[in-house]
mmCIF file of the N, C-alpha and C atoms, coordinates in Angstrom:
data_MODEL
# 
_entry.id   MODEL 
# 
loop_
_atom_site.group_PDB 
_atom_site.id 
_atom_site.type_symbol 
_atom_site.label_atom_id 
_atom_site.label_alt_id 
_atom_site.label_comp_id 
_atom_site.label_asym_id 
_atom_site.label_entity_id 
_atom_site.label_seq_id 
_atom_site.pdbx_PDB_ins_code 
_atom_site.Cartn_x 
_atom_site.Cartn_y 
_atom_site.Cartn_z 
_atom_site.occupancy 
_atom_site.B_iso_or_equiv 
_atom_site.pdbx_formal_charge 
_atom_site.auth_seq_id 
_atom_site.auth_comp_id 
_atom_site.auth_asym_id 
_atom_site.auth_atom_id 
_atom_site.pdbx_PDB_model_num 
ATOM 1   N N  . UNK A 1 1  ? 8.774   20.304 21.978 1.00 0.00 ? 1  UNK A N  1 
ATOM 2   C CA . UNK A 1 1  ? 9.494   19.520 20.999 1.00 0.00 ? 1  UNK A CA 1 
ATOM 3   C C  . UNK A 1 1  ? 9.912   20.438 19.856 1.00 0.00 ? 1  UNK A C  1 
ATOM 4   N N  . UNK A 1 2  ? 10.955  20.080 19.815 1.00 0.00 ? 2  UNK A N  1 
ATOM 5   C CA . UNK A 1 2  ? 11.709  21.059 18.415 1.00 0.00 ? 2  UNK A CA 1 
ATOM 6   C C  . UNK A 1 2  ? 11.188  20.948 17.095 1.00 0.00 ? 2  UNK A C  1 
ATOM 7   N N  . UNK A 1 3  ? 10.981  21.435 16.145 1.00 0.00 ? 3  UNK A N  1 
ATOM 8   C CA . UNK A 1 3  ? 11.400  20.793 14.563 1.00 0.00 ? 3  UNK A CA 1 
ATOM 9   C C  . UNK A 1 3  ? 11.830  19.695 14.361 1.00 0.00 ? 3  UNK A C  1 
ATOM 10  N N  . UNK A 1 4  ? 12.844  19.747 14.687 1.00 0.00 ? 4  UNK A N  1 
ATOM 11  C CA . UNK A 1 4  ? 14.177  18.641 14.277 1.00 0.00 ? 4  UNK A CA 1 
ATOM 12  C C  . UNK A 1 4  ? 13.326  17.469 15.049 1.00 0.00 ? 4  UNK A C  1 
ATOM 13  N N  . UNK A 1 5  ? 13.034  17.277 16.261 1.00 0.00 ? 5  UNK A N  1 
ATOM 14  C CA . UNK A 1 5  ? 13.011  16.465 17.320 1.00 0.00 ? 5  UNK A CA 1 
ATOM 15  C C  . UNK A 1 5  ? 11.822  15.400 16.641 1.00 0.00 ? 5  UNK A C  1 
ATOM 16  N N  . UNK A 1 6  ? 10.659  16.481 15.695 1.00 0.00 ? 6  UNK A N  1 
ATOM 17  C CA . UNK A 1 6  ? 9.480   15.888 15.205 1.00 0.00 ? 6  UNK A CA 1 
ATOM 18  C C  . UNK A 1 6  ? 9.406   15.241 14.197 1.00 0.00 ? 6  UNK A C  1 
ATOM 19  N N  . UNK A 1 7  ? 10.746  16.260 13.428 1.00 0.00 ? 7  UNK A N  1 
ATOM 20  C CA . UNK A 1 7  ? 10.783  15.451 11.977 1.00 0.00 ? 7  UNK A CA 1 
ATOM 21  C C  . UNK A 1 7  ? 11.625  13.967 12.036 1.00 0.00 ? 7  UNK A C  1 
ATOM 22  N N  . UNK A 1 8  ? 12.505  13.710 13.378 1.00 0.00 ? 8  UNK A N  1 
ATOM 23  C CA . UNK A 1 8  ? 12.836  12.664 13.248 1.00 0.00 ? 8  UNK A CA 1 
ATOM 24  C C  . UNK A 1 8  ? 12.214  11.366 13.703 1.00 0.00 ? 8  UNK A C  1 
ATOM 25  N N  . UNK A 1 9  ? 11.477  11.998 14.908 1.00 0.00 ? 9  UNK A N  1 
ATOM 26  C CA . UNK A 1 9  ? 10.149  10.665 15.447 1.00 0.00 ? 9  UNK A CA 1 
ATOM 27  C C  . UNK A 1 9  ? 9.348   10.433 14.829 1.00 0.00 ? 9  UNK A C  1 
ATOM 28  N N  . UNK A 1 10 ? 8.847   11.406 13.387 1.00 0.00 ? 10 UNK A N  1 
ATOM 29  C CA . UNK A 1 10 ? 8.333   10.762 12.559 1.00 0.00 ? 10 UNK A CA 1 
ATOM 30  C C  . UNK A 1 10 ? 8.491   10.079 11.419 1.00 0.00 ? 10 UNK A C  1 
ATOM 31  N N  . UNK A 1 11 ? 9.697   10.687 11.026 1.00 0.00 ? 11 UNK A N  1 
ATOM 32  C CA . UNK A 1 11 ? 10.425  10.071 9.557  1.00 0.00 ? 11 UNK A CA 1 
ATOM 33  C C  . UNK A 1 11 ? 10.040  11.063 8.849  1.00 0.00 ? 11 UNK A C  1 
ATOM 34  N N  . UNK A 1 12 ? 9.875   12.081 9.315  1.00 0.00 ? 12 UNK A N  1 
ATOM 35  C CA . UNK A 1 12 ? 9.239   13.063 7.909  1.00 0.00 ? 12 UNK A CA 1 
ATOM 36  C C  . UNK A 1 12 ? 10.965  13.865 7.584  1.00 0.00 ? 12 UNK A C  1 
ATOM 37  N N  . UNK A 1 13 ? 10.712  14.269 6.824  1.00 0.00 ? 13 UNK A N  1 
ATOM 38  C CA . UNK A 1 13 ? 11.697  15.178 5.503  1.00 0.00 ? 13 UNK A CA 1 
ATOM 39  C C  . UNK A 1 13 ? 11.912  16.174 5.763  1.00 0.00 ? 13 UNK A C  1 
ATOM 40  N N  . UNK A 1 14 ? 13.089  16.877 5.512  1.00 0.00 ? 14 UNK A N  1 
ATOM 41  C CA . UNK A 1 14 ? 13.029  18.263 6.107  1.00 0.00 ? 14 UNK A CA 1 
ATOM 42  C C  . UNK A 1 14 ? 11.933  19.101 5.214  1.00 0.00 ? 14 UNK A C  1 
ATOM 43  N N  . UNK A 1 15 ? 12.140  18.949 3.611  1.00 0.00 ? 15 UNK A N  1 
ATOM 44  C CA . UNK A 1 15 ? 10.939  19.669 3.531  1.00 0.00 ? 15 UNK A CA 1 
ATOM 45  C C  . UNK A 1 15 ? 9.802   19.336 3.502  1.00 0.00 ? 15 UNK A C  1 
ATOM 46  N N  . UNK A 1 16 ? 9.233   18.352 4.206  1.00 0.00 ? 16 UNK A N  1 
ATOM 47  C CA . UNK A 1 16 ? 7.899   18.512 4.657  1.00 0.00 ? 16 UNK A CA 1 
ATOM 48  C C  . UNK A 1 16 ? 7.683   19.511 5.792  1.00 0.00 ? 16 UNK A C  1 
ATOM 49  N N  . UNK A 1 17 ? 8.912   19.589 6.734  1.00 0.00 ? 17 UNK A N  1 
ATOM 50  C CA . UNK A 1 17 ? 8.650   20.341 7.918  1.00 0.00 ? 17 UNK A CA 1 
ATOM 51  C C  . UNK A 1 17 ? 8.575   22.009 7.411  1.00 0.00 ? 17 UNK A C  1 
ATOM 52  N N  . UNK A 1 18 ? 9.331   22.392 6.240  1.00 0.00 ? 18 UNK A N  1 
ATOM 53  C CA . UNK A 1 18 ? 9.284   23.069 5.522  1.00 0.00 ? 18 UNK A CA 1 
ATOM 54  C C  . UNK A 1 18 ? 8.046   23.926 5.269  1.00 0.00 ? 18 UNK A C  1 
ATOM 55  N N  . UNK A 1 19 ? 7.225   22.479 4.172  1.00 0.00 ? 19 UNK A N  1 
ATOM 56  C CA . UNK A 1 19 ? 6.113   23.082 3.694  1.00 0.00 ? 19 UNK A CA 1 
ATOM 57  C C  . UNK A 1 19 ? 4.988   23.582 4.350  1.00 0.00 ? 19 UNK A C  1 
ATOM 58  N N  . UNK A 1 20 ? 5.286   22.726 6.066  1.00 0.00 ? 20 UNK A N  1 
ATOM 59  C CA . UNK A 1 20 ? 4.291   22.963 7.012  1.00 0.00 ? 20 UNK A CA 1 
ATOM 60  C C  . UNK A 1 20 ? 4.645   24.189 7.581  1.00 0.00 ? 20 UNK A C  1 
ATOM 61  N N  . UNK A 1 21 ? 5.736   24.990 7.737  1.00 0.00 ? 21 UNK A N  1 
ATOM 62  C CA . UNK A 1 21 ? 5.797   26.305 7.948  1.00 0.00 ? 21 UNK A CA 1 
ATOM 63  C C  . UNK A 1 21 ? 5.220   27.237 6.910  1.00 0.00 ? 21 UNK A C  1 
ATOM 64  N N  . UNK A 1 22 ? 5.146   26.859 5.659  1.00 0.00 ? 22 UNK A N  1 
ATOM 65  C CA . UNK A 1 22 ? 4.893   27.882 4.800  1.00 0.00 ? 22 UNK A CA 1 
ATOM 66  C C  . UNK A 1 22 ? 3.617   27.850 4.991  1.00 0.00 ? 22 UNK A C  1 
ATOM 67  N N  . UNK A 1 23 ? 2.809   27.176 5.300  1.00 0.00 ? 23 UNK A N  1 
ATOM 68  C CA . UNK A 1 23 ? 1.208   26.781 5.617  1.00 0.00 ? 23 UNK A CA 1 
ATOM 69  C C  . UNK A 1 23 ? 0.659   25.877 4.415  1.00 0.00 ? 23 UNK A C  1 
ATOM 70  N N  . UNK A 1 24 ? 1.568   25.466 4.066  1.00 0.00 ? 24 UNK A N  1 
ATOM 71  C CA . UNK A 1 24 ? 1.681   24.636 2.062  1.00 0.00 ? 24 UNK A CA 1 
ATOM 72  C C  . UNK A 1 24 ? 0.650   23.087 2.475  1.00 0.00 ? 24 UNK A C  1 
ATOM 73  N N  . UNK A 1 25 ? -0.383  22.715 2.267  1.00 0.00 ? 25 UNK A N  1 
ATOM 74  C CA . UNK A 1 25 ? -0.683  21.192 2.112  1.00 0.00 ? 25 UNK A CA 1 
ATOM 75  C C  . UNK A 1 25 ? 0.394   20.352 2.316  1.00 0.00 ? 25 UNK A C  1 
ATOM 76  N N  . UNK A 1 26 ? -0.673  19.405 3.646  1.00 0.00 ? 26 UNK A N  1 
ATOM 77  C CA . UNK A 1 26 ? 0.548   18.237 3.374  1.00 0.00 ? 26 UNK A CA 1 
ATOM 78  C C  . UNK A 1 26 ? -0.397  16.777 3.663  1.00 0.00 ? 26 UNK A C  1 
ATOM 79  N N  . UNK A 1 27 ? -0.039  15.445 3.385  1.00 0.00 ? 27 UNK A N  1 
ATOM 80  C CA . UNK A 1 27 ? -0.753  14.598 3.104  1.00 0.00 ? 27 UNK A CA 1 
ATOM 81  C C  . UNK A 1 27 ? -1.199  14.190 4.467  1.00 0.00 ? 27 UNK A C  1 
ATOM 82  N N  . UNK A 1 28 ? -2.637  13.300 4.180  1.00 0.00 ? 28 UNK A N  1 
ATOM 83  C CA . UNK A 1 28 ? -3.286  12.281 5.742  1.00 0.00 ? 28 UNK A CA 1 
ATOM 84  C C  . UNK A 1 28 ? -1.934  11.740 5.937  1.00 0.00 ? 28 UNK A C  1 
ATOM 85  N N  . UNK A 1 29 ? -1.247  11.005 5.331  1.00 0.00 ? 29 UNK A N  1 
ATOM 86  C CA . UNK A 1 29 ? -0.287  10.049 5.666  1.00 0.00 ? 29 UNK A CA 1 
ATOM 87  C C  . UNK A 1 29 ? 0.654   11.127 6.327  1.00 0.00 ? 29 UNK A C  1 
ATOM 88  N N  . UNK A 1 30 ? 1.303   12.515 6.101  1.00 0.00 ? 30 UNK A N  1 
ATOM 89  C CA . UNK A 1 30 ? 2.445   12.670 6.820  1.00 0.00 ? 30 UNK A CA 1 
ATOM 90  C C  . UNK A 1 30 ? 1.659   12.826 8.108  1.00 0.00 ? 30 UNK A C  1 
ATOM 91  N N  . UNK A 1 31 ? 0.019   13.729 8.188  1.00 0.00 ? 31 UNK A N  1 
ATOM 92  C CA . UNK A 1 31 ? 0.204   13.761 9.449  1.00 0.00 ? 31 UNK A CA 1 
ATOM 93  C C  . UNK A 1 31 ? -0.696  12.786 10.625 1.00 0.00 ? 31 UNK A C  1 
ATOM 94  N N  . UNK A 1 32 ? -0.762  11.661 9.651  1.00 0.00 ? 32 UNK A N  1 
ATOM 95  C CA . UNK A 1 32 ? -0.824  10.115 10.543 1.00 0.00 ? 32 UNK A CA 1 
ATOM 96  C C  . UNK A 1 32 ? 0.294   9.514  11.204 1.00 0.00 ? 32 UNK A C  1 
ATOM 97  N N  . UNK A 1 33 ? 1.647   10.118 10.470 1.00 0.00 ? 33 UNK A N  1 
ATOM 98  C CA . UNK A 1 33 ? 2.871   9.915  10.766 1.00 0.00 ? 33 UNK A CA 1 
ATOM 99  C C  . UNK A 1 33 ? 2.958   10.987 12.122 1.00 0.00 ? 33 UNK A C  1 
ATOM 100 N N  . UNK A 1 34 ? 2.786   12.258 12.061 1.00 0.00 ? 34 UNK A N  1 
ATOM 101 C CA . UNK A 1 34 ? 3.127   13.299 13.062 1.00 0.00 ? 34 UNK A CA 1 
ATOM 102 C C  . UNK A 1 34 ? 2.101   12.595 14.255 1.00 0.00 ? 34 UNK A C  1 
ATOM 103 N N  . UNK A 1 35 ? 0.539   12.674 14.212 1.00 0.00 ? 35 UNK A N  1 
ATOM 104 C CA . UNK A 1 35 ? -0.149  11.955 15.534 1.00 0.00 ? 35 UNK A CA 1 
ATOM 105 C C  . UNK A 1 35 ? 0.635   10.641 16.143 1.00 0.00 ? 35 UNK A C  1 
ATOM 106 N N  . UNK A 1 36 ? 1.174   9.796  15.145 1.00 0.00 ? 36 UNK A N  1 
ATOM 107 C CA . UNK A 1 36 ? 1.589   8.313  15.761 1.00 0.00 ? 36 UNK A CA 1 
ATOM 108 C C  . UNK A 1 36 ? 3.193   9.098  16.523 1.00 0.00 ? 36 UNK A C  1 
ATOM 109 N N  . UNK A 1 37 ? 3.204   9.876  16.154 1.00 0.00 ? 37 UNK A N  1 
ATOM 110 C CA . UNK A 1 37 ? 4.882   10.102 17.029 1.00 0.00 ? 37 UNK A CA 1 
ATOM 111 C C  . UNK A 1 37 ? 4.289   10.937 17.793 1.00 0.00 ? 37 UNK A C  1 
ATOM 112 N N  . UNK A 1 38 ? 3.455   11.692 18.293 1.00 0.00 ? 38 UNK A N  1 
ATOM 113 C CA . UNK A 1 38 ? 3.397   13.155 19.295 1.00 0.00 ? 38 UNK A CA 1 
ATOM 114 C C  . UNK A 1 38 ? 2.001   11.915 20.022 1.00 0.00 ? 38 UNK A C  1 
ATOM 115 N N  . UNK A 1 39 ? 1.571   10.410 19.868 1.00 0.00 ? 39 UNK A N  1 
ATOM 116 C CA . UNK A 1 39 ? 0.686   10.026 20.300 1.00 0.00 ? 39 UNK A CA 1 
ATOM 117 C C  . UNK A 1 39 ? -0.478  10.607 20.553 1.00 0.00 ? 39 UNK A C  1 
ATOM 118 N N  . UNK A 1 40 ? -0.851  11.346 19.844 1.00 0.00 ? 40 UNK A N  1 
ATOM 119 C CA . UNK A 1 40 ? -2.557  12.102 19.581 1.00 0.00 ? 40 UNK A CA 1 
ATOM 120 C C  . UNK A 1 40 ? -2.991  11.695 18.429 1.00 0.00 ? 40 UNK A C  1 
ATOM 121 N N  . UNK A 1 41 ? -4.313  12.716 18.936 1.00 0.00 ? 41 UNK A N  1 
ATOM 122 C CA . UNK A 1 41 ? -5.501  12.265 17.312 1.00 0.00 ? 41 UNK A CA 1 
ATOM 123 C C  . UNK A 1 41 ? -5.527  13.377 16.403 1.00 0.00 ? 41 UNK A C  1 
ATOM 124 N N  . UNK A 1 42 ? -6.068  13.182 15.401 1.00 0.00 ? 42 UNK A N  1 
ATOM 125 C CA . UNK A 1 42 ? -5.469  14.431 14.285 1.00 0.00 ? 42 UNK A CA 1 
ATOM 126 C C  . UNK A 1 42 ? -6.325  15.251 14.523 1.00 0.00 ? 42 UNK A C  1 
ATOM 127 N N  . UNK A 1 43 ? -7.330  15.453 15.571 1.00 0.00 ? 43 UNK A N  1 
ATOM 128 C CA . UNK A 1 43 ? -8.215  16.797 15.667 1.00 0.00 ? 43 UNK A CA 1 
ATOM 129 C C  . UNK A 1 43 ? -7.158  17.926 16.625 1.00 0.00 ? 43 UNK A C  1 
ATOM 130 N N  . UNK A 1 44 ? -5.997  16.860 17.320 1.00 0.00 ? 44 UNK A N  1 
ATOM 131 C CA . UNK A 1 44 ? -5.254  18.074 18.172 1.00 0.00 ? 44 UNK A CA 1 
ATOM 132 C C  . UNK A 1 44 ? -4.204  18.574 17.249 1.00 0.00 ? 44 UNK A C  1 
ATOM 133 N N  . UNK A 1 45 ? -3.757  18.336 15.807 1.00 0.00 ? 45 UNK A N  1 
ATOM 134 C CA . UNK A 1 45 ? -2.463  18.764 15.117 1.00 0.00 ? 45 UNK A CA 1 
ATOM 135 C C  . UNK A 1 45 ? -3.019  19.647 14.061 1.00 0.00 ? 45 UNK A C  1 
ATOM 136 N N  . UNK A 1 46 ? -4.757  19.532 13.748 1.00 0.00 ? 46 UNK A N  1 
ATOM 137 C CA . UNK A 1 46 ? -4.776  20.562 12.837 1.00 0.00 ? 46 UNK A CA 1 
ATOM 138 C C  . UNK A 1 46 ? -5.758  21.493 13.088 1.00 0.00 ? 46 UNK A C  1 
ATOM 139 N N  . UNK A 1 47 ? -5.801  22.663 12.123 1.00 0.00 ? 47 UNK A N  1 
ATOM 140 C CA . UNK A 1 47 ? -6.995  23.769 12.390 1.00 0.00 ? 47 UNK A CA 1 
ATOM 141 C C  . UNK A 1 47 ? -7.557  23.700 10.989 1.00 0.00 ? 47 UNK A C  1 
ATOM 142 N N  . UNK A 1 48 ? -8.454  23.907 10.675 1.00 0.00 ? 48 UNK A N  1 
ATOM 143 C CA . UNK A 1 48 ? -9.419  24.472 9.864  1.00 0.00 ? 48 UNK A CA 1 
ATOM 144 C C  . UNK A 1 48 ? -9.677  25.852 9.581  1.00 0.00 ? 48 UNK A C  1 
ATOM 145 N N  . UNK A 1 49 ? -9.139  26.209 8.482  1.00 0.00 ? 49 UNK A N  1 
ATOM 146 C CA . UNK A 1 49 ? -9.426  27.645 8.194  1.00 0.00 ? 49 UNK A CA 1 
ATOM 147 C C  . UNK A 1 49 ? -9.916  27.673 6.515  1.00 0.00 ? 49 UNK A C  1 
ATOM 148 N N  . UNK A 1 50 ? -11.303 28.564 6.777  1.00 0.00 ? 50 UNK A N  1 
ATOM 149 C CA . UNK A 1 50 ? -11.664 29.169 5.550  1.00 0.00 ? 50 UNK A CA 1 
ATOM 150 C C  . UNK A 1 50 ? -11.103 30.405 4.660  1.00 0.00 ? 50 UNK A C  1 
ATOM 151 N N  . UNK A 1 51 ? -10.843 29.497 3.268  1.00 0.00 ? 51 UNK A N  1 
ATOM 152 C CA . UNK A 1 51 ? -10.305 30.546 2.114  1.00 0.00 ? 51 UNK A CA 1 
ATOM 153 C C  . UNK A 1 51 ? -11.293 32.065 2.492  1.00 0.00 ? 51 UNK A C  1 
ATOM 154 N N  . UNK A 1 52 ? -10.018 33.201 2.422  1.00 0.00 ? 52 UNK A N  1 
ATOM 155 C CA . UNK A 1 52 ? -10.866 34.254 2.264  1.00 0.00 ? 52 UNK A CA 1 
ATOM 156 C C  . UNK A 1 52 ? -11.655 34.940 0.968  1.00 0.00 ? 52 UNK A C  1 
ATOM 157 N N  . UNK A 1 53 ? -11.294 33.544 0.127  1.00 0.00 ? 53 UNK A N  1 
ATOM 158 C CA . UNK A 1 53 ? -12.077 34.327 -1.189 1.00 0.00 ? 53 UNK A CA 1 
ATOM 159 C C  . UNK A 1 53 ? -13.744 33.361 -1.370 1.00 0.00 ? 53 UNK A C  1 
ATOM 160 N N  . UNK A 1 54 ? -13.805 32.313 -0.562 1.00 0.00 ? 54 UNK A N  1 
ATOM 161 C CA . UNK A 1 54 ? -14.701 31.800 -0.656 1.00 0.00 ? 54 UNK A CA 1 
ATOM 162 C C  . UNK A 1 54 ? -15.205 32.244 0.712  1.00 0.00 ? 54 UNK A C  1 
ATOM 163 N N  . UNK A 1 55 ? -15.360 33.003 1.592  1.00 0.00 ? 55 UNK A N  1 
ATOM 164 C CA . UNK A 1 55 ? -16.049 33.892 2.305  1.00 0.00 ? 55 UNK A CA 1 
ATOM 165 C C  . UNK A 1 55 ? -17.226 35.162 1.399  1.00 0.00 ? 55 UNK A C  1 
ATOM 166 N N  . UNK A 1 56 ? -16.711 35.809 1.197  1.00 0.00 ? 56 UNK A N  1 
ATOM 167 C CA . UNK A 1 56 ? -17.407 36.864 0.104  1.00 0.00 ? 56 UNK A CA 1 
ATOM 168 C C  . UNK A 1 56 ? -18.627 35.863 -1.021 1.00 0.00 ? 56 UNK A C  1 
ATOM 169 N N  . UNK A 1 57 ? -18.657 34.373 -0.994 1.00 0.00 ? 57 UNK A N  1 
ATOM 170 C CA . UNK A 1 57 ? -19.133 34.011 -2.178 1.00 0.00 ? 57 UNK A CA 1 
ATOM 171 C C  . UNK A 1 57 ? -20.178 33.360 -1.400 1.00 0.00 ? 57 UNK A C  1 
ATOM 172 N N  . UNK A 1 58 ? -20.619 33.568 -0.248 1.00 0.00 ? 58 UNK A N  1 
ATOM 173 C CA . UNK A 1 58 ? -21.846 32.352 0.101  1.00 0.00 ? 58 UNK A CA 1 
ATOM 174 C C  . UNK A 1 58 ? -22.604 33.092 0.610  1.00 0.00 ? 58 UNK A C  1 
# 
């Protein structure tokens, strides 16, 4: 599925699709919007990654 193809089955904005390239935060709601259009659960659309400055601090 394209960009384009996602941002329109979901209703999202171009720059949301935007901010999600830049790796920028984006809300539960847009990507409750992205699972209800790609029909998954939100453990398959996101990753979890730790700040590298809060590595060095624990």
């Amino acid at each position: 599925m394209r960009k384009e193809d996602l941002r329109i089955a979901a209703g999202l904005t171009t720059n949301m699709i935007a901010n999600m390239g830049k790796g920028k935060n984006i809300s539960m709601e847009t990507l409750v919007r992205i699972c209800e259009a790609l029909n998954c659960g939100i453990l398959d659309v996101i990753e979890l990654e730790q700040d590298e400055d809060v590595e060095g601090k624990e």
